[in-house]
C-alpha positions in Angstrom: 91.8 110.7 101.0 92.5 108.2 98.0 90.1 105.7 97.1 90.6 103.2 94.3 87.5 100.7 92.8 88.3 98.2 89.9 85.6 98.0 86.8 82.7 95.4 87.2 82.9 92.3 85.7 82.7 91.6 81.7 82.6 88.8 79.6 86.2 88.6 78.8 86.4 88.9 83.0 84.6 85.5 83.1 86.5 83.6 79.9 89.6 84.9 81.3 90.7 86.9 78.7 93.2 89.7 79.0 91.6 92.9 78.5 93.8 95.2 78.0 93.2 98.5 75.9 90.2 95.8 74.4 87.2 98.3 75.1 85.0 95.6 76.5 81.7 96.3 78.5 80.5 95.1 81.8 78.2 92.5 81.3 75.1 92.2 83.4 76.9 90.6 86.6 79.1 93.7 86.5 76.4 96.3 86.4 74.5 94.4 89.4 78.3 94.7 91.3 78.3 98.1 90.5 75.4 98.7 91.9 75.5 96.5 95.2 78.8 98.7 95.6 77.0 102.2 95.3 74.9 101.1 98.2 78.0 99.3 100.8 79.7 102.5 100.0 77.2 104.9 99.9 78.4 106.9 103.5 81.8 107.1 102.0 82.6 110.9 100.5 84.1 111.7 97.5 84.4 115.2 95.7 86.1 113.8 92.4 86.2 110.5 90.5 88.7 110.2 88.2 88.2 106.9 85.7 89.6 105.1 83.2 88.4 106.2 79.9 87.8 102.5 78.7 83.9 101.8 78.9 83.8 99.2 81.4 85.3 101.7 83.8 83.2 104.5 82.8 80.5 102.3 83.2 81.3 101.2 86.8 81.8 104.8 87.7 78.5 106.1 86.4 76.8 103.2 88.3 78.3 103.1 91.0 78.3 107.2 91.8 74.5 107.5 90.6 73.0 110.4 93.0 75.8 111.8 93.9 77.1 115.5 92.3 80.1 114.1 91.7 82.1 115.0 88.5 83.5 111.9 86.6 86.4 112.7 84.4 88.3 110.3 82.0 92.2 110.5 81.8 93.9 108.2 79.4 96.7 107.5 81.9 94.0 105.4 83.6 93.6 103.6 80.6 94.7 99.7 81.6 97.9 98.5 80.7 98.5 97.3 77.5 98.9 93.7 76.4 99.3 94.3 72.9 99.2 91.0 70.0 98.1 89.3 73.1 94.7 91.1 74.3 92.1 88.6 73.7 94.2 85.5 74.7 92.6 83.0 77.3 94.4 81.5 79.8 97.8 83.5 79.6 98.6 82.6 83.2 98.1 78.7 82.5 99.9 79.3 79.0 103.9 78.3 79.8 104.4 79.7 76.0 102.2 83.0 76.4 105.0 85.9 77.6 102.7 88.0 79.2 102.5 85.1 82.1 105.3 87.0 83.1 103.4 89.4 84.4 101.1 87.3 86.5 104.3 84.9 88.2 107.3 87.2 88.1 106.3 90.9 87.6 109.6 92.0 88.5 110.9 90.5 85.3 108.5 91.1 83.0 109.3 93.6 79.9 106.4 94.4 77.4 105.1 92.4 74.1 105.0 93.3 71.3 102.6 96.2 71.1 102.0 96.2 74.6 103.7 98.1 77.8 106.0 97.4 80.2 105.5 97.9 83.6 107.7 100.9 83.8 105.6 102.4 81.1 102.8 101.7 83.5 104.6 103.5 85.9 105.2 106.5 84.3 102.2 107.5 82.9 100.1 106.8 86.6 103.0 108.2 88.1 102.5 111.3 86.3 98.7 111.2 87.4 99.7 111.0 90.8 102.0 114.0 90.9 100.3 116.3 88.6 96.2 115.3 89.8 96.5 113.3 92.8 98.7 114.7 94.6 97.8 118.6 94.6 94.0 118.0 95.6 94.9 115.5 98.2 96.9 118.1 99.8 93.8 120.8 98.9 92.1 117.9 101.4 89.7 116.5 98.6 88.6 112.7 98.7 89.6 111.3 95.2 87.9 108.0 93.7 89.9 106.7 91.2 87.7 103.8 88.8 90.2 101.6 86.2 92.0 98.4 86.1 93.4 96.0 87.7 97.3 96.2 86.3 96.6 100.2 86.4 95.5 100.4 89.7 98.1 98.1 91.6 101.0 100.1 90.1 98.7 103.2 91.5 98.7 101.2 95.0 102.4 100.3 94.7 103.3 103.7 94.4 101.5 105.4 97.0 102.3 102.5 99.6 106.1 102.3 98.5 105.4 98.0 97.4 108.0 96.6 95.3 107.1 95.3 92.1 108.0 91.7 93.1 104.3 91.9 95.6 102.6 93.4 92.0 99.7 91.7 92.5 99.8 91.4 96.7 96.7 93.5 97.2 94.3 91.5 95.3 92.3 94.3 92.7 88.9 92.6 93.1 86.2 93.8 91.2 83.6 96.7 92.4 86.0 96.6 95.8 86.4 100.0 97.4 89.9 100.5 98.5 91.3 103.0 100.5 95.0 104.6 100.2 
């Protein structure tokens, strides 16, 4: 089985900032959700977790699989998507002038900033996670947790369940959720 979790909260989380590849920690709110969802999840198995290698990931994962003998390994094609010049901004959705609103309103139609990724880059790089990791151990029967982000992990959910890009954000990545594919 697949299992996907979003990082805790940070402060960027609460100012609503975009993250990005902006290595920002959970703040204390984020730790406590990590750890309420160790113990709602606790009868749930896992043999791998594979995370995001960005600390507030990390940092969820360690929390949140405290224990457990479970093996927690970072793969930069977790990493979250990129928002380039704009990681930092506040308010991008609210922003008519910001272009990575895009993203949030009409993902089908959003292409990249400058220094940032489109969502076909997105694609590619968790696509190749899926074939070349995912893939081979589901069919070895292992239960995978995947820890990251919540651009990452919807184009990890729209894969696996065949969504178009148009229903992006459909699913809802909340934080510390457990989510089973």
């Amino acid at each position: 089985m697949l299992y996907i979790m979003r990082h805790g909260k940070t402060d960027w989380n609460e100012l609503h900032k975009l993250q990005g590849r902006t290595d920002i920690p959970l703040n204390d709110e984020g730790r406590e959700m990590a750890r309420e969802a160790r113990e709602k999840y606790k009868d749930v198995n896992f043999d791998i977790c594979y995370c995001s290698p960005l600390v507030r990931a990390r940092e969820t994962a360690k929390i949140f699989l405290e224990g457990r003998n479970i093996d927690i390994i970072p793969d930069d094609r977790l990493k979250e998507m990129s928002f380039g010049i704009y990681e930092g901004t506040a308010n991008c959705i609210r922003d008519l002038n910001c272009p990575v609103r895009v993203l949030f309103k009409d993902p089908a139609n959003y292409k990249g900033v400058e220094g940032g990724e489109s969502l076909e880059q997105l694609y590619a790089r968790t696509g190749d996670f899926l074939e070349n990791v995912v893939k081979p151990q589901l069919a070895d029967g292992k239960d995978i947790l995947i820890v990251g982000h919540g651009a990452m992990n919807s184009s990890i959910l729209c894969q696996v369940k065949n969504i178009p890009v148009e229903k992006f954000w459909d699913a809802g990545i909340e934080n510390c959720r457990l989510m089973k594919l």
